[in-house]
C-alpha positions as CSV (number, residue, x, y, z in Angstrom):
1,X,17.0,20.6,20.5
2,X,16.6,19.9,16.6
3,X,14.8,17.1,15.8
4,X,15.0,14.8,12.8
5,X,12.1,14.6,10.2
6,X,12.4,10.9,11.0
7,X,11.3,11.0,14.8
8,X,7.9,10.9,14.2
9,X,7.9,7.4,13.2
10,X,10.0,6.6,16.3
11,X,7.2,4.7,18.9
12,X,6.6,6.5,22.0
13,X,8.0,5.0,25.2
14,X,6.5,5.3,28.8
15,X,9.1,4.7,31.5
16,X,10.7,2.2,28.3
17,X,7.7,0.8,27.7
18,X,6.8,0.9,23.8
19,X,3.0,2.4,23.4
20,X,3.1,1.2,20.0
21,X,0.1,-1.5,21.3
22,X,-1.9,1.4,23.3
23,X,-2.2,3.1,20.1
24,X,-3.2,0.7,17.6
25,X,-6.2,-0.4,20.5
26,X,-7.1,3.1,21.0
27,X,-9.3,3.7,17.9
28,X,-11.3,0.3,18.6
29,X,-12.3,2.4,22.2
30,X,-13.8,5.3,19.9
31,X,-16.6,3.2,18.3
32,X,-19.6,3.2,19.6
33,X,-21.2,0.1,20.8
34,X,-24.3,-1.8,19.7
35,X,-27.1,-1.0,22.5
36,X,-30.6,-2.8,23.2
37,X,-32.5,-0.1,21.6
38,X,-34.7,-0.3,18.1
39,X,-33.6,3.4,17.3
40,X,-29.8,4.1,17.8
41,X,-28.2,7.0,17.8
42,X,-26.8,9.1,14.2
43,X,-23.6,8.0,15.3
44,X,-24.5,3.7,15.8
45,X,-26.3,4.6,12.3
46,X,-23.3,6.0,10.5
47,X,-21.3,3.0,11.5
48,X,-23.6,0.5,10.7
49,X,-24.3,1.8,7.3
50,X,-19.8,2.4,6.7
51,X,-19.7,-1.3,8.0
52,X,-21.9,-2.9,5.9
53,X,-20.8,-0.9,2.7
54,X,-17.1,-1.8,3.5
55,X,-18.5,-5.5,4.1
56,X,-20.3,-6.0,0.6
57,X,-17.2,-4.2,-1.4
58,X,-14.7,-6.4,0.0
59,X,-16.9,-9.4,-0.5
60,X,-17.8,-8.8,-4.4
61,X,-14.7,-11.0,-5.9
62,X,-15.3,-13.6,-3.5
63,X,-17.6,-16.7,-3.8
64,X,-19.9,-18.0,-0.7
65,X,-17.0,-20.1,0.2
66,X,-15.0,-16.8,1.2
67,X,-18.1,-14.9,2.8
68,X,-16.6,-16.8,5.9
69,X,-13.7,-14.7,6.7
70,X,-16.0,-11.5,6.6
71,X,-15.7,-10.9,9.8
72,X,-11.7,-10.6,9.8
73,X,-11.5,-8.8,6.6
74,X,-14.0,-6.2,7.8
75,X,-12.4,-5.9,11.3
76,X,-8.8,-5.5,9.6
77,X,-10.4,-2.7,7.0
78,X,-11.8,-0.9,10.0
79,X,-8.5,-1.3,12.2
80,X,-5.9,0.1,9.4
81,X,-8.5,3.0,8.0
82,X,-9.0,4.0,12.3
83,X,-4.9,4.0,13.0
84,X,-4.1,5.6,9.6
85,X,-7.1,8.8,9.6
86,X,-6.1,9.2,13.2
87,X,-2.2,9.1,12.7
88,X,-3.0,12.1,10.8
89,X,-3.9,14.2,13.5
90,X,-0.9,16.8,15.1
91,X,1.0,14.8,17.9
92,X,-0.2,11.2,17.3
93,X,1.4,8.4,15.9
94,X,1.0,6.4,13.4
95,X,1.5,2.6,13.8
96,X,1.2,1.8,10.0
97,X,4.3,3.6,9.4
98,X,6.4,0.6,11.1
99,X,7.0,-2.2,8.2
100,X,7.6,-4.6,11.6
101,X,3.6,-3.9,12.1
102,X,2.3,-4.0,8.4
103,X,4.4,-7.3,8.0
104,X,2.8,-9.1,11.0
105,X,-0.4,-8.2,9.6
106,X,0.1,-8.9,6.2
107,X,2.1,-12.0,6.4
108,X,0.1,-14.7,8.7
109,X,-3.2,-13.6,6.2
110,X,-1.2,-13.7,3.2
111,X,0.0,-17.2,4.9
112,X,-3.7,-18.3,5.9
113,X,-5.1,-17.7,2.2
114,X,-2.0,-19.8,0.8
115,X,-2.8,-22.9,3.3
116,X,-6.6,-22.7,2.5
117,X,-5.9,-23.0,-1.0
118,X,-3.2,-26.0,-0.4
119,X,-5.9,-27.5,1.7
120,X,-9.0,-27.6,-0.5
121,X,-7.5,-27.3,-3.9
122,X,-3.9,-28.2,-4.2
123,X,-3.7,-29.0,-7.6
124,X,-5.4,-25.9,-8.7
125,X,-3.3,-23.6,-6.2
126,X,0.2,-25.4,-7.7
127,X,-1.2,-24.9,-11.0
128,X,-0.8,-21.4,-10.7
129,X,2.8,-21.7,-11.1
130,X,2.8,-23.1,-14.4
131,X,0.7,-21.0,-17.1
132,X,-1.2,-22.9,-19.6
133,X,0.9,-23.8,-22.8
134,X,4.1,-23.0,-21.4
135,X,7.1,-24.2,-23.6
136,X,8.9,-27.0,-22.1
137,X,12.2,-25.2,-22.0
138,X,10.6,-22.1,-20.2
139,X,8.7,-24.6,-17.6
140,X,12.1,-24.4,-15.0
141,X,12.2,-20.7,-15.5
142,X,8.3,-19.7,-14.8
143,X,7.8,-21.9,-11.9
144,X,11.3,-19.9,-10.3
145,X,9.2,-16.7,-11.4
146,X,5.8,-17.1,-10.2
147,X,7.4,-19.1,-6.8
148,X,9.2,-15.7,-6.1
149,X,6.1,-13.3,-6.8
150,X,3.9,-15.9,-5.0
151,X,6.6,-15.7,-2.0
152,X,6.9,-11.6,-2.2
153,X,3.4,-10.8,-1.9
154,X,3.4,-10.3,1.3
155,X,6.0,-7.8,1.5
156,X,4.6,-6.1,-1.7
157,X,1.2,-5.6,1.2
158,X,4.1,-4.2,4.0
159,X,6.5,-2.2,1.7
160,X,3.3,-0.9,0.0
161,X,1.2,0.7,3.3
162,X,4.7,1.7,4.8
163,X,6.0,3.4,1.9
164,X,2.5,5.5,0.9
165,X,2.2,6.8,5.1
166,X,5.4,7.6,5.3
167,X,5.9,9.5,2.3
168,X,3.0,11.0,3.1
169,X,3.9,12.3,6.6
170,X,7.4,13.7,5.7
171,X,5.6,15.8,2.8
172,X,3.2,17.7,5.5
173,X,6.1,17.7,7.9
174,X,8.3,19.4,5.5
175,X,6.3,21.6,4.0
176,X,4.7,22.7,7.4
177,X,8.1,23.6,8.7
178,X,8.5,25.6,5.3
179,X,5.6,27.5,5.8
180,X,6.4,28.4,9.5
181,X,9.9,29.4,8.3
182,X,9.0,31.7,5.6
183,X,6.2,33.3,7.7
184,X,8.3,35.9,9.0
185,X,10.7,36.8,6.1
186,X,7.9,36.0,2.9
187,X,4.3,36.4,4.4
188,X,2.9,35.7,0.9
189,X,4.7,32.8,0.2
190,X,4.1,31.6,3.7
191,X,0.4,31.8,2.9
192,X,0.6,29.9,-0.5
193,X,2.2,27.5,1.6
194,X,-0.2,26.9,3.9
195,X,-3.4,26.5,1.2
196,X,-0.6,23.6,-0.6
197,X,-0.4,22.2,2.9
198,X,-4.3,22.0,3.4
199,X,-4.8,20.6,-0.1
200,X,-2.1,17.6,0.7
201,X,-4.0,16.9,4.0
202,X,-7.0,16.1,2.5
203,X,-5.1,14.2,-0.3
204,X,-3.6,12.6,2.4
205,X,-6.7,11.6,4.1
206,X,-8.0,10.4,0.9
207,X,-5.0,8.5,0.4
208,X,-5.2,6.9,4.3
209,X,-8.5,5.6,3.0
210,X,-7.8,4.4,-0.1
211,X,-4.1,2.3,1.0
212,X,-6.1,0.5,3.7
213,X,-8.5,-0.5,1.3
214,X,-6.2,-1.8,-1.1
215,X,-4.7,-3.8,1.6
216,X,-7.5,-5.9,2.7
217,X,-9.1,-6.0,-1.2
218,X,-5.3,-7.4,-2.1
219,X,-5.8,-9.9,0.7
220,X,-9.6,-10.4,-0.4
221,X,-8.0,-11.4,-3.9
222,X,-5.5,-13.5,-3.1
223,X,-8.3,-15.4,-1.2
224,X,-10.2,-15.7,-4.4
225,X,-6.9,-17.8,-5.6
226,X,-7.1,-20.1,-3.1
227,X,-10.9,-20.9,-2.7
């Protein structure tokens, strides 16, 4: 049976139940918990010291006021960089690659930072609409423009994640079938195949790492707006 390039994005189904769920909680259940003891373990160490370096970058644009949502922009960091590193591994799926997902993560945040802002500072967070010095004949014309890149941020966030994974995964795929393809008719090419494929995994780990980071410090700086 040939399969499309586009299946892998498709969510597994168990008697037609979706696992998309199963596989966004499984990489909470691969962190190791907190124990009683003084001395942990190398692992507990390792993710105490990526915590609280992922912590302190994401919390450098904000003020103390922001230090508050810590906790959910730390727990999102370590949820998207956990689905997207293990989405890379052979027969695993990848739940950042569904726009559905990386909308109904972006969205309600990108929502929540908006309503904070509304809340505590309304006439600054309106005020962004309206640059400073704008002509009066422009005014009509610059509120419509910053209203529609205020309103498409969060699907900037979605389109963003989605696009970079997915791109991402079609390049290993196609190359990978490339390489198997040519093993038997061009050995050497086959091989210089393979060491491009290796070189793009780890730029695609790197890139894994750095989109998920750019998601939350995005969200982390649209906070700073509205606080």
């Amino acid at each position: 049976m040939n399969l499309s390039f586009f299946d892998q994005f498709t969510s597994p189904c168990l008697l037609g139940i979706p696992l998309i769920l199963l596989s966004m909680l499984f990489p909470a259940l691969l962190l190791p918990s907190p124990g009683n003891r003084w001395l942990t373990n190398r692992l507990s160490t390792l993710q105490s010291w990526s915590i609280n370096l992922i912590t302190k970058q994401l919390l450098t644009p904000l003020n103390k006021n922001g230090h508050k949502w810590a906790l959910i922009l730390t727990s999102l960091m370590i949820l998207l960089l956990s689905i997207n590193l293990l989405g890379l591994l052979p027969y695993t799926f990848t739940p950042t690659t569904q726009l559905s997902m990386n909308m109904a993560l972006a969205f309600p945040l990108w929502l929540a930072t908006l309503l904070t802002g509304l809340r505590n500072q309304p006439s600054a967070s309106l005020g962004h609409l309206l640059p400073e010095g704008t002509p009066t004949p422009l005014i009509p014309a610059l509120i419509l423009i910053e209203t529609t890149s205020l309103l498409i941020r969060p699907l900037a966030l979605g389109v963003r994640l989605t696009a970079n994974l997915t791109a991402g995964h079609l390049l290993i795929q196609l190359i990978s079938t490339a390489s198997t393809a040519l093993l038997s008719i061009m050995p050497a090419i086959s091989m210089l195949t393979t060491i491009i494929l290796f070189l793009l995994t780890i730029l695609e780990v790197a890139v894994a790492m750095i989109q998920a980071y750019v998601f939350v410090l995005l969200l982390s700086l649209y906070l700073q707006e509205n606080i």
